[in-house]
MDAnalysis code that builds the backbone (N, CA, C; Angstrom):
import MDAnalysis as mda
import numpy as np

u = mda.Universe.empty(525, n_residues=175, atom_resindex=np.repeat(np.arange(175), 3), trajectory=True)
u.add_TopologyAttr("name", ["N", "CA", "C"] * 175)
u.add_TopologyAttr("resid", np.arange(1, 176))
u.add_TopologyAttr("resname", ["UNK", "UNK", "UNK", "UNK", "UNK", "UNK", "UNK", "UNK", "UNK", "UNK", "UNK", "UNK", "UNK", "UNK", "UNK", "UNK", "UNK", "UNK", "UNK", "UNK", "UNK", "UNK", "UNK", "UNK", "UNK", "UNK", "UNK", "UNK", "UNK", "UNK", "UNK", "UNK", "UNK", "UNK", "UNK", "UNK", "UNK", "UNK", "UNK", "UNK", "UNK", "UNK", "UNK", "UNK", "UNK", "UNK", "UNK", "UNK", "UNK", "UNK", "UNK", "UNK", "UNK", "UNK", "UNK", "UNK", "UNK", "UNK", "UNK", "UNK", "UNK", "UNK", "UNK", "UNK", "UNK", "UNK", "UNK", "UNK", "UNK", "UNK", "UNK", "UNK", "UNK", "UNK", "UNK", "UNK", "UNK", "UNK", "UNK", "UNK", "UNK", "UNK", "UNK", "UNK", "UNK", "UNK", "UNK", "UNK", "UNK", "UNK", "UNK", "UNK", "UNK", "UNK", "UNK", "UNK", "UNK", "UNK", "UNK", "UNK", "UNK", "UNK", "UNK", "UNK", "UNK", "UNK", "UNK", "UNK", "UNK", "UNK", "UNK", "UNK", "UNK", "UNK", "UNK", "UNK", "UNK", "UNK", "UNK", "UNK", "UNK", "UNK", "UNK", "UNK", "UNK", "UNK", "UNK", "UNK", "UNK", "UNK", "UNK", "UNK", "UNK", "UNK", "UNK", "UNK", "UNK", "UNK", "UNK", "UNK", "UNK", "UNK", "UNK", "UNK", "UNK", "UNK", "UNK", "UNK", "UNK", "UNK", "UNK", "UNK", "UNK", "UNK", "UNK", "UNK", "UNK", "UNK", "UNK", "UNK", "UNK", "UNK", "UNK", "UNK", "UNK", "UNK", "UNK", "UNK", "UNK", "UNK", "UNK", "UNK", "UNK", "UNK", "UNK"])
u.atoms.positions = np.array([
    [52.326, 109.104, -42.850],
    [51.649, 108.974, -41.570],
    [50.613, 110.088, -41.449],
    [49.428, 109.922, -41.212],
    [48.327, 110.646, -40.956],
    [48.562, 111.563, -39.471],
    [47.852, 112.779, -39.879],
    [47.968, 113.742, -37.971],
    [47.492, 112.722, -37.526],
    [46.618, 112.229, -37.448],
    [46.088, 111.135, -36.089],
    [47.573, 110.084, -35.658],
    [47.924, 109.508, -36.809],
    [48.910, 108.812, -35.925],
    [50.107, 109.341, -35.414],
    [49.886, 110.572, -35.469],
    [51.159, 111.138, -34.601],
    [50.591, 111.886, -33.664],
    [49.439, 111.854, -33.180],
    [48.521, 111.930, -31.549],
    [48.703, 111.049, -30.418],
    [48.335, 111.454, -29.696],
    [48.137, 110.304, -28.543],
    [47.642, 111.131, -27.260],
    [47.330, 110.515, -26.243],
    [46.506, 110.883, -24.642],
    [46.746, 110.146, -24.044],
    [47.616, 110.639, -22.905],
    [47.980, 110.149, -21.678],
    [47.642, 110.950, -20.528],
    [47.552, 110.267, -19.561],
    [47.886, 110.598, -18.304],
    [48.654, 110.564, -17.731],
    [48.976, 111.835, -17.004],
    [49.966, 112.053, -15.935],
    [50.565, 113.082, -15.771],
    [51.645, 113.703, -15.456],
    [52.562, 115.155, -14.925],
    [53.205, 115.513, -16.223],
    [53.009, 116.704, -16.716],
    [53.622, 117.236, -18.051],
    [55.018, 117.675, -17.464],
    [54.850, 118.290, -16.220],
    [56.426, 118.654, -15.694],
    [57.498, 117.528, -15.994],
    [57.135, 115.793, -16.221],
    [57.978, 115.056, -16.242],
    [58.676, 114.334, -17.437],
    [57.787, 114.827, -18.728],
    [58.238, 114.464, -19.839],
    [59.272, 114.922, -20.576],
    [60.053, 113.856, -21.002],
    [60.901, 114.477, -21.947],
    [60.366, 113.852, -23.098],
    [60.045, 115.381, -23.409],
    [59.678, 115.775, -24.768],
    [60.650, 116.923, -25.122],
    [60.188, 117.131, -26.731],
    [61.252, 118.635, -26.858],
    [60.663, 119.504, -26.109],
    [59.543, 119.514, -26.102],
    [58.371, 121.142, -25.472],
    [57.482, 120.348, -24.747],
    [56.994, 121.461, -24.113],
    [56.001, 121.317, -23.268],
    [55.196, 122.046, -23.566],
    [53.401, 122.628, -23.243],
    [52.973, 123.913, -23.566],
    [52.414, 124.434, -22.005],
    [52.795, 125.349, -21.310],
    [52.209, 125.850, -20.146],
    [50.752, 126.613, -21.008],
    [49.795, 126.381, -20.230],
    [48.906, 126.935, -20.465],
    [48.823, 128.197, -18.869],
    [49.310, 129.243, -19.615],
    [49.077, 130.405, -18.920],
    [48.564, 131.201, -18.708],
    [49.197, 132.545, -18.212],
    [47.948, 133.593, -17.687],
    [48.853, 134.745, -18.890],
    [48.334, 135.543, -19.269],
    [48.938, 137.215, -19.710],
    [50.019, 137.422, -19.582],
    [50.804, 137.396, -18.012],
    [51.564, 138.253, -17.645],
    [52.676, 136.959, -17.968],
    [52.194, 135.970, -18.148],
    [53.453, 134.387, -17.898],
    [54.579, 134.433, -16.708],
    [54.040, 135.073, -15.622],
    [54.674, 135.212, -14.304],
    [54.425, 134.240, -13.538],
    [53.770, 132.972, -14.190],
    [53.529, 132.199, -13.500],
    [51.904, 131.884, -12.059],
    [50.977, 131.218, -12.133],
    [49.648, 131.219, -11.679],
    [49.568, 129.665, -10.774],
    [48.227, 129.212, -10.765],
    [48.059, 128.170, -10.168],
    [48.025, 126.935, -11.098],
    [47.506, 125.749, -11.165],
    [47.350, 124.548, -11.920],
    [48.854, 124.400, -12.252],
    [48.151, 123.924, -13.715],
    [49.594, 123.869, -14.154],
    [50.588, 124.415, -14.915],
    [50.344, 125.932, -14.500],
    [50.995, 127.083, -15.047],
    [52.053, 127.236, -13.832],
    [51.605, 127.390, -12.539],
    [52.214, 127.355, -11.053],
    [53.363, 125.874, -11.234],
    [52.836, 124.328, -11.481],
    [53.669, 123.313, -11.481],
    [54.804, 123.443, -12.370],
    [54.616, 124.252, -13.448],
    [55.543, 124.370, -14.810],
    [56.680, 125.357, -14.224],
    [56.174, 125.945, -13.302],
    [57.080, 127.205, -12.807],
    [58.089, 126.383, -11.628],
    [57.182, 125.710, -10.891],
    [57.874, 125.357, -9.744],
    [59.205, 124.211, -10.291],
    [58.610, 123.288, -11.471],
    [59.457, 122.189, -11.588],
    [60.343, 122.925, -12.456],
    [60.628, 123.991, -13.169],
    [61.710, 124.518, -13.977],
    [62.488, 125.416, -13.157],
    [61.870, 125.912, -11.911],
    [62.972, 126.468, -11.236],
    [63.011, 128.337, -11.773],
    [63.530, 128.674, -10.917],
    [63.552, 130.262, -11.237],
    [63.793, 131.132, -12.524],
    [64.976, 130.493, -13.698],
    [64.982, 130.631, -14.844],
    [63.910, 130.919, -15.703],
    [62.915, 129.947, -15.042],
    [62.178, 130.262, -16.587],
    [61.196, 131.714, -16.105],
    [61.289, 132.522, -14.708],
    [60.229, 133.571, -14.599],
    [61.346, 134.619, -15.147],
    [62.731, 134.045, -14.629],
    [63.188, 135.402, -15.415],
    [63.627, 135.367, -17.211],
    [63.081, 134.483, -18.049],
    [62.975, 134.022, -18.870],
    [61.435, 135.139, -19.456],
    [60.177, 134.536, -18.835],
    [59.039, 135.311, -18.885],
    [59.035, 136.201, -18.508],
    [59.700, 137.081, -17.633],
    [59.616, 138.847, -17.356],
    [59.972, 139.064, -18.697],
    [61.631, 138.281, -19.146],
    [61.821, 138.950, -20.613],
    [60.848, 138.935, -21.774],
    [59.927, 138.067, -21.831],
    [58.553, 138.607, -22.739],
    [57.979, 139.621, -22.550],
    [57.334, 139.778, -21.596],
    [56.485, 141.164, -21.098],
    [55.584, 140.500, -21.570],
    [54.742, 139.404, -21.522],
    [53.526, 139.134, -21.345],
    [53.000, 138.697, -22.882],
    [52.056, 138.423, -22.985],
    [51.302, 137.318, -23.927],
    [49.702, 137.502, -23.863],
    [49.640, 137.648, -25.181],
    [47.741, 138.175, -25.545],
    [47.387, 136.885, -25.446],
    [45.870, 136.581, -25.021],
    [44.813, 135.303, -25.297],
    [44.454, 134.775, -26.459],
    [44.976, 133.290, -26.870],
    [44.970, 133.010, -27.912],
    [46.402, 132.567, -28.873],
    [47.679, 133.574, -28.243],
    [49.118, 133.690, -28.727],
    [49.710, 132.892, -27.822],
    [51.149, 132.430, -28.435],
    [51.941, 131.827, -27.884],
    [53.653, 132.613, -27.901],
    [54.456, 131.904, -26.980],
    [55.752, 132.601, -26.480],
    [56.392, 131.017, -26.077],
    [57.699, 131.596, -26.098],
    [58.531, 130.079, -26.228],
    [59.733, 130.568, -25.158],
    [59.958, 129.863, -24.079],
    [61.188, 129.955, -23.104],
    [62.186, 128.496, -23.257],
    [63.420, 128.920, -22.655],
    [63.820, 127.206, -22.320],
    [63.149, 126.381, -21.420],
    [63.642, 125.362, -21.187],
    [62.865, 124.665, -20.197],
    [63.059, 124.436, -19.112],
    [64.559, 125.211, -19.053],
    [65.328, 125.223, -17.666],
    [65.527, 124.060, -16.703],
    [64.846, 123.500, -15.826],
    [64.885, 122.355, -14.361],
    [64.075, 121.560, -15.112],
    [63.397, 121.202, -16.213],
    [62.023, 120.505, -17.028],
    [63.404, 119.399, -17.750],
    [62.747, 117.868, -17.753],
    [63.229, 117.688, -18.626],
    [62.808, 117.671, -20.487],
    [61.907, 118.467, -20.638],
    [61.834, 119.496, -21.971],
    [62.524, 120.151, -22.245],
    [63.290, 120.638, -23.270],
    [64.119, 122.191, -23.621],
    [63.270, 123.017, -23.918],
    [62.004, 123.209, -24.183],
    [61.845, 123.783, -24.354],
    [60.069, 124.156, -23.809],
    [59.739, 125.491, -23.203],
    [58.026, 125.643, -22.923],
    [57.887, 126.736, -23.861],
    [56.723, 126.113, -24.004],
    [55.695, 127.059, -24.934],
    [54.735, 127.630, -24.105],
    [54.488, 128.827, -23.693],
    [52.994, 129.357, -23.327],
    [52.065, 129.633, -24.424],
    [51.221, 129.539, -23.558],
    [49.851, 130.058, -24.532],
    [49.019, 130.911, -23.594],
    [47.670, 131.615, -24.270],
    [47.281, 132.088, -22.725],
    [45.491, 131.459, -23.356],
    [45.101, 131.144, -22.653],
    [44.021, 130.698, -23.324],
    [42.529, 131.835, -22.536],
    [41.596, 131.311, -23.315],
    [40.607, 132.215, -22.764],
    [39.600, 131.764, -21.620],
    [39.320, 132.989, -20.938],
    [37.901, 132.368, -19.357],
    [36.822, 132.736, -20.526],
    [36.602, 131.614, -19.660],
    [34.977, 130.981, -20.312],
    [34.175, 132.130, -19.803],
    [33.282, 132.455, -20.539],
    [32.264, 133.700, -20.612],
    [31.091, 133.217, -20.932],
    [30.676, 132.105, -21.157],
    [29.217, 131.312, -21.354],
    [29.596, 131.091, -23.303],
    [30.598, 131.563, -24.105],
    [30.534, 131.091, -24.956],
    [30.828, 132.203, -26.386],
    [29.921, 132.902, -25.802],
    [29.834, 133.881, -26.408],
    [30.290, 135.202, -27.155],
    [31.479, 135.178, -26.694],
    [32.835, 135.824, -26.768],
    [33.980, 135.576, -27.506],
    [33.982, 134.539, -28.221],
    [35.235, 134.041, -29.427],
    [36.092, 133.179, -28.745],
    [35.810, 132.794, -27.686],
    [36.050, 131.628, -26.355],
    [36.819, 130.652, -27.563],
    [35.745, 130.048, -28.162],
    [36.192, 128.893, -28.967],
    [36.982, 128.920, -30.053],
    [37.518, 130.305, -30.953],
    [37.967, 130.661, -31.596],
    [39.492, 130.984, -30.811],
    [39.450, 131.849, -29.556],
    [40.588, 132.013, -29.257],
    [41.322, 130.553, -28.320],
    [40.658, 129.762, -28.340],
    [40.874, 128.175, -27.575],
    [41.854, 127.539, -28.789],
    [41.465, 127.563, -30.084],
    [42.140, 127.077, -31.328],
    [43.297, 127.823, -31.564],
    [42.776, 129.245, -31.618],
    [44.321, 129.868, -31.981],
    [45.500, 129.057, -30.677],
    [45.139, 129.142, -29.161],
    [46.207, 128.433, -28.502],
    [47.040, 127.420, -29.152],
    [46.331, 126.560, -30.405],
    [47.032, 125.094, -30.367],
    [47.977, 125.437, -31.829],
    [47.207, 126.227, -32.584],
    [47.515, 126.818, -33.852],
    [48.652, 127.277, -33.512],
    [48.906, 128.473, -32.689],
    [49.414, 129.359, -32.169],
    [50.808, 128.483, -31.816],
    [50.560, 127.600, -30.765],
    [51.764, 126.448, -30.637],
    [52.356, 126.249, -31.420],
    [51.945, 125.275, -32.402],
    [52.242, 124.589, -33.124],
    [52.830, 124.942, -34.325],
    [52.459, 125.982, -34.679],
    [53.620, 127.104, -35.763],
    [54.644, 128.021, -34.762],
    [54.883, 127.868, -33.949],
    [56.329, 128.091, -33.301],
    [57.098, 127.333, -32.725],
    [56.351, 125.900, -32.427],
    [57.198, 124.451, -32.303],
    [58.256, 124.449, -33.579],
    [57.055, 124.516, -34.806],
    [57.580, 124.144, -35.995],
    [58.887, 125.030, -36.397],
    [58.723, 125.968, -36.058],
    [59.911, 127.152, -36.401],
    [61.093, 126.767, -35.542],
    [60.621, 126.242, -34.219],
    [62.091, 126.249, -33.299],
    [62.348, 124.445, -33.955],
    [61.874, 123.885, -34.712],
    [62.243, 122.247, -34.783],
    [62.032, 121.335, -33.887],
    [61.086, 121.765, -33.311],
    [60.087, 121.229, -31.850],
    [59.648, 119.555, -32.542],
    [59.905, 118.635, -32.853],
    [59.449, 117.564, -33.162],
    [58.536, 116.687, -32.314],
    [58.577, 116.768, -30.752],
    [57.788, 116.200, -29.994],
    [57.247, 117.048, -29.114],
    [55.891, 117.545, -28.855],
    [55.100, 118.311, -27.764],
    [54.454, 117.608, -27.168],
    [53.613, 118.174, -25.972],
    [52.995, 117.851, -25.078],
    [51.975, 118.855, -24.849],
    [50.460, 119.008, -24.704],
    [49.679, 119.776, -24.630],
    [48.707, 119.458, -23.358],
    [48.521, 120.937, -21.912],
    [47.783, 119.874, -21.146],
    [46.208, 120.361, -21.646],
    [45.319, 120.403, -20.825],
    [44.053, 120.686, -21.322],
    [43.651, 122.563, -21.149],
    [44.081, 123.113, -22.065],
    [44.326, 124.415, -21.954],
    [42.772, 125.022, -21.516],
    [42.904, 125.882, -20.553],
    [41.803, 126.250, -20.091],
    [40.150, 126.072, -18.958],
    [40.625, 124.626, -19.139],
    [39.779, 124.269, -18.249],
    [39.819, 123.674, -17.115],
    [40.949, 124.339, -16.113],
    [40.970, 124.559, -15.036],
    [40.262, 125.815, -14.552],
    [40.868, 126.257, -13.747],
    [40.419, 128.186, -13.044],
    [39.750, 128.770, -14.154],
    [39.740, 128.633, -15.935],
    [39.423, 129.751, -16.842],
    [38.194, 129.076, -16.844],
    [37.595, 128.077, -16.696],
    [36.076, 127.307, -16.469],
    [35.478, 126.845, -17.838],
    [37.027, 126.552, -19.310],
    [35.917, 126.374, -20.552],
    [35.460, 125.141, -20.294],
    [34.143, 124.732, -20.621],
    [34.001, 123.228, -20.400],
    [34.718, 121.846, -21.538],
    [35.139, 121.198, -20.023],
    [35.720, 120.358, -20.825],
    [35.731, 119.611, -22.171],
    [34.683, 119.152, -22.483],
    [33.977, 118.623, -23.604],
    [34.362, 119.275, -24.279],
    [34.089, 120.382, -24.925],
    [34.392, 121.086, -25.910],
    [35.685, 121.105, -25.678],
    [36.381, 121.927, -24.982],
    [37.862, 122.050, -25.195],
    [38.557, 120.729, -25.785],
    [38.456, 119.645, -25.773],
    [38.472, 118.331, -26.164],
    [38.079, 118.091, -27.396],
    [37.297, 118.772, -27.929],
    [37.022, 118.660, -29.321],
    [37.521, 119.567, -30.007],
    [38.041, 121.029, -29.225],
    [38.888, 121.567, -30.045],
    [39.904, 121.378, -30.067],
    [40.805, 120.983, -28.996],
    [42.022, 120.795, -29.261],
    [42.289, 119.620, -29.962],
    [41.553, 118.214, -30.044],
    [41.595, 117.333, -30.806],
    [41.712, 117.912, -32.517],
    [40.970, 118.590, -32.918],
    [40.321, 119.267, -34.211],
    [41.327, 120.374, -34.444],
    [41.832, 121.063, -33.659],
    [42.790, 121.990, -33.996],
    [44.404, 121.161, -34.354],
    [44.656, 120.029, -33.589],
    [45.699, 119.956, -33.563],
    [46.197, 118.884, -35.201],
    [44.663, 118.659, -35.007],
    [44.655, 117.471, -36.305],
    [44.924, 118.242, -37.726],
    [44.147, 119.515, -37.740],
    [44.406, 120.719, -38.667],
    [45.335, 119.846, -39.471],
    [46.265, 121.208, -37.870],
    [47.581, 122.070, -37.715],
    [48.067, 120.612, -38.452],
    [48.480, 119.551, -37.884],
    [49.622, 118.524, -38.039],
    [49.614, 118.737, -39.658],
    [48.241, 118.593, -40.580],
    [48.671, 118.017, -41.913],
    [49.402, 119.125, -42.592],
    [49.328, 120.217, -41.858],
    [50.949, 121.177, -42.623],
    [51.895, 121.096, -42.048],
    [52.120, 120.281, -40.720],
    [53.103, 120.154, -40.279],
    [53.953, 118.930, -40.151],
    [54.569, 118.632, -41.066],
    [55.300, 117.411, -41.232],
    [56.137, 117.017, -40.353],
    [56.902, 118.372, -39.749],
    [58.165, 117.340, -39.103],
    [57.700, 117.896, -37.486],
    [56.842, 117.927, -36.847],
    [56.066, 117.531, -36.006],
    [55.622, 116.146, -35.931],
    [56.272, 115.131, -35.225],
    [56.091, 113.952, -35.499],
    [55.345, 113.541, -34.305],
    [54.903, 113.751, -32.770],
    [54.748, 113.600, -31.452],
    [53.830, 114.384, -31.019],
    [52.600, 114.325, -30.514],
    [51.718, 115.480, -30.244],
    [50.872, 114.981, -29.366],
    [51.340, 115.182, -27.712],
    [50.800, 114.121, -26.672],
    [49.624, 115.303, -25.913],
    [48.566, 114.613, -25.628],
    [47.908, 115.102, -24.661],
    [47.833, 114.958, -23.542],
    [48.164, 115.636, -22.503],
    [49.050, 114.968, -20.944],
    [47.494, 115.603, -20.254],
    [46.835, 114.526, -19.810],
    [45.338, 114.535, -18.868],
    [45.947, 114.266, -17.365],
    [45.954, 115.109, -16.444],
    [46.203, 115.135, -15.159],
    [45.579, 113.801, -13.891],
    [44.512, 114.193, -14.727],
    [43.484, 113.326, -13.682],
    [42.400, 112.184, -14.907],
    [42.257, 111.660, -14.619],
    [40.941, 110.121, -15.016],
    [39.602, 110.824, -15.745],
    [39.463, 111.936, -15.479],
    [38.105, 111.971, -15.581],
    [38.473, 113.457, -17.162],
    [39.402, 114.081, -17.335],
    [40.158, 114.714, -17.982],
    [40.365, 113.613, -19.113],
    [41.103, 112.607, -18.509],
    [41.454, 111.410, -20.247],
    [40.249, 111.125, -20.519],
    [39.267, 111.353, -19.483],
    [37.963, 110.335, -20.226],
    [37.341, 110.490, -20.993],
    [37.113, 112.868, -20.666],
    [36.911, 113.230, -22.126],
    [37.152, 113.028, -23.353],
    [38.952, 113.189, -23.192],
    [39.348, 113.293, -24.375],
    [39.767, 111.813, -25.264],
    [39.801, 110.839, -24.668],
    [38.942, 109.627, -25.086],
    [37.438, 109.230, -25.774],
    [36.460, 110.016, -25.189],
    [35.273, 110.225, -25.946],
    [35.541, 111.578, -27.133],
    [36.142, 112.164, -26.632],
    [36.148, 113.791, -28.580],
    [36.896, 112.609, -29.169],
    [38.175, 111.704, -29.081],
    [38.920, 110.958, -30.188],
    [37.956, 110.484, -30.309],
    [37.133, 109.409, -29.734],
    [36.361, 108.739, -30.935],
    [35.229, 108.830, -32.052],
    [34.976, 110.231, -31.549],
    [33.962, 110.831, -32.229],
    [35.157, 111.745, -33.326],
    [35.934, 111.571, -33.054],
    [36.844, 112.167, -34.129],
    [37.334, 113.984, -33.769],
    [37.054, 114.183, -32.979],
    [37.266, 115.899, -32.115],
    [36.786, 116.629, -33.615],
    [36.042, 117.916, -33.522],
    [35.071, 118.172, -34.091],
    [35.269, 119.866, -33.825],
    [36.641, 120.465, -33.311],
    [36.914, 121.471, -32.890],
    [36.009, 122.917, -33.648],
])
C-alpha cells in the first residue's frame, strides 16, 4: 500500500475520533490555548494539563506525547508549530518538522491510526495553502518509512479548510 493510500481528509471535531492519537497542535508551554489546542484540553478533561505540566513545555517544530484521558484517543501528541513571520524565518521548515516530529513518536509508541488538524493556521496566521502542501508532502515522506502507520487522517474543522486541502491532494501536496 502506497503513503497516499493510507491518507485521507475529513471534516469535523478531532476531539471525537477514535483513533489511537490525536495531534494537538499547541503552544510551548502545552498548558493548553485557544482553537483547538483549548478543545483538546476541554474534551480530555483535567488529566491531560496535569499530564503537560509534567513535560515542562515543548520547542517549535518538536513533539510530546500524553494519554488521552476524557478523548476517545489514547493517546495526544503535541506539536508546537510556528507564527507565521511573512515566511522568512524557517516557518516552513519548522511546519514539517511538526508532522515529521509526530510521526516518529506515533511510530515508537505503535500509534497505527492518527489524526492531524491543520497545524498552525489558526491564531499562528501560516497561510493555509501552503500549510496544506506541507503537511500533505511531509506526511507522504514520513509514511514510506513508516510501515505500520497504517491511518493518517486530516481532520478540517470547517469547509473552506477541506477545500484547501482537497486542492494540495490533487496537485499532489508539494511540501
Amino acid at each position: 500500500m502506497s503513503p497516499r493510500d493510507r491518507m485521507r481528509i475529513v471534516q469535523g471535531d478531532i476531539t471525537r475520533l477514535a483513533v489511537d492519537a490525536i495531534v494537538n497542535a499547541a503552544n510551548t508551554t502545552l498548558l493548553g490555548g485557544g482553537g483547538v489546542d483549548g478543545a483538546i484540553h476541554r474534551a480530555a478533561g483535567p488529566g491531560l494539563l496535569e499530564d503537560c505540566r509534567a513535560l515542562g513545555g515543548c520547542p517549535t517544530g518538536e513533539a510530546r506525547i500524553t494519554g488521552g484521558h476524557g478523548l476517545p484517543a489514547k493517546w495526544v501528541i503535541h506539536t508546537v508549530g510556528p507564527v507565521w513571520k511573512g515566511g522568512g524565518h524557517g516557518e516552513r521548515d519548522q511546519l514539517a518538522s511538526c508532522y515529521r516530529s509526530s510521526l516518529t513518536l506515533a511510530a515508537r509508541h505503535a500509534i497505527a491510526t492518527i489524526a492531524f488538524p491543520a497545524i498552525s493556521t489558526g491564531a499562528y496566521g501560516f497561510p493555509i495553502e501552503d500549510a496544506c502542501r506541507i503537511a500533505l508532502g511531509e506526511v507522504e515522506r514520513s509514511l514510506a518509512a513508516l510501515p505500520a502507520i497504517h491511518d493518517v487522517s486530516f481532520v478540517c474543522f470547517d469547509a473552506s479548510t477541506l477545500d484547501c486541502y482537497a486542492m494540495a491532494w490533487a496537485r499532489g501536496g508539494d511540501g
